[in-house]
N, C-alpha and C positions, 0 to 999 in steps of 0.2 A: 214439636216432635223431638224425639230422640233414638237419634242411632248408634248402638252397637257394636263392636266390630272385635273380634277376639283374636287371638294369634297365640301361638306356644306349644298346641298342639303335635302328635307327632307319634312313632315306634321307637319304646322302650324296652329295654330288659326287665324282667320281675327284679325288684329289690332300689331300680333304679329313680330315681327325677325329674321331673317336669318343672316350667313355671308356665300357667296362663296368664295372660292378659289380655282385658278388655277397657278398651278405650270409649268414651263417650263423645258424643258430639250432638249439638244443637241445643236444644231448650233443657237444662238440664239443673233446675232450681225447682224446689219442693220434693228433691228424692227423698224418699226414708229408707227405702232397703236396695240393695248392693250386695248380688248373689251368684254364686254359682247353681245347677243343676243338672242333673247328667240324665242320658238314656241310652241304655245297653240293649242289643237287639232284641227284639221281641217282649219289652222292657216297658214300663211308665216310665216317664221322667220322673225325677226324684231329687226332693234339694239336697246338698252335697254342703256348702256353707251358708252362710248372711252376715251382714253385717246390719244393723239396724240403729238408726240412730246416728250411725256412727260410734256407738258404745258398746253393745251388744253383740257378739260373738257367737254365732250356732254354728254346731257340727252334725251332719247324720253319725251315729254310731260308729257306723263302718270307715269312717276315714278317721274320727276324735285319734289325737297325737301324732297322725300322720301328714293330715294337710294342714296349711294356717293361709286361712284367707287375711286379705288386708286388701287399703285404699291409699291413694296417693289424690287429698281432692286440687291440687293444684292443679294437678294432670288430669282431671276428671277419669280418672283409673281405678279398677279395682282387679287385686292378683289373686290366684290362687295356688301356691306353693306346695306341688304335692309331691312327696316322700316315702322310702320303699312300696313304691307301686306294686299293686298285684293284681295277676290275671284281670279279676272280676273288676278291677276301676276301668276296666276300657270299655270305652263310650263315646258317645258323642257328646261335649261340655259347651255351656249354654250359659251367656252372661245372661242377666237380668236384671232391671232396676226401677223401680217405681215407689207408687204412693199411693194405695186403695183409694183414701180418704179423698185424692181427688183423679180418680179414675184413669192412672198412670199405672201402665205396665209394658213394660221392652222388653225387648228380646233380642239378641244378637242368632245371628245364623249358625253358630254353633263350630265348633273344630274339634275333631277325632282325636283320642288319645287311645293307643293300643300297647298292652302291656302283653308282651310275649319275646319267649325265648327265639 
């Protein structure tokens, strides 16, 4: 098993910063993807980055040049650096990490990011 646990979250100004981070712990060998996901009230959840492979780099539309995900695997860590925030990024943000192929999918319990004046 593997657990999750995020921290970074928080009230921003539009325009302003965040960093998440999510930590891993336990069984944590055969990951392929390393992600964030967000869901806004009344909302699906929605992926926001990945990394995959560890090469691989996705963005949803809405954040491309503004956030930059990345990993730290010494730390078993993955961040997500998000940059002039605006209203609509506020969510509730959702580490995730797994591997289809062998029936691996986490979730972390998620932390609030709320962007308002």
């Amino acid at each position: 098993q593997v657990q999750l646990v995020e921290s970074g979250g928080g009230l921003v100004q539009p325009g302003g910063s965040l960093r998440l981070s999510c930590a891993a712990s336990g069984t944590i060998f055969r990951l392929k993807t390393r992600g964030w996901y967000r869901q806004a009230p009344g909302k699906q959840r929605e992926l926001v980055a990945v990394i995959i492979d560890g090469e691989t780099f996705t963005y949803a539309d809405s954040v491309k040049g503004r956030f930059t995900i990345s990993r730290d695997i010494a730390k078993n860590s993955v961040y997500l650096q998000m940059n002039s925030l605006k209203p609509e990024d506020t969510a509730v943000y959702y580490c995730n990490m797994g591997n289809n192929a062998y029936g691996m999918d986490y979730w972390g319990k998620g932390t609030l990011v709320t962007v308002s004046s």
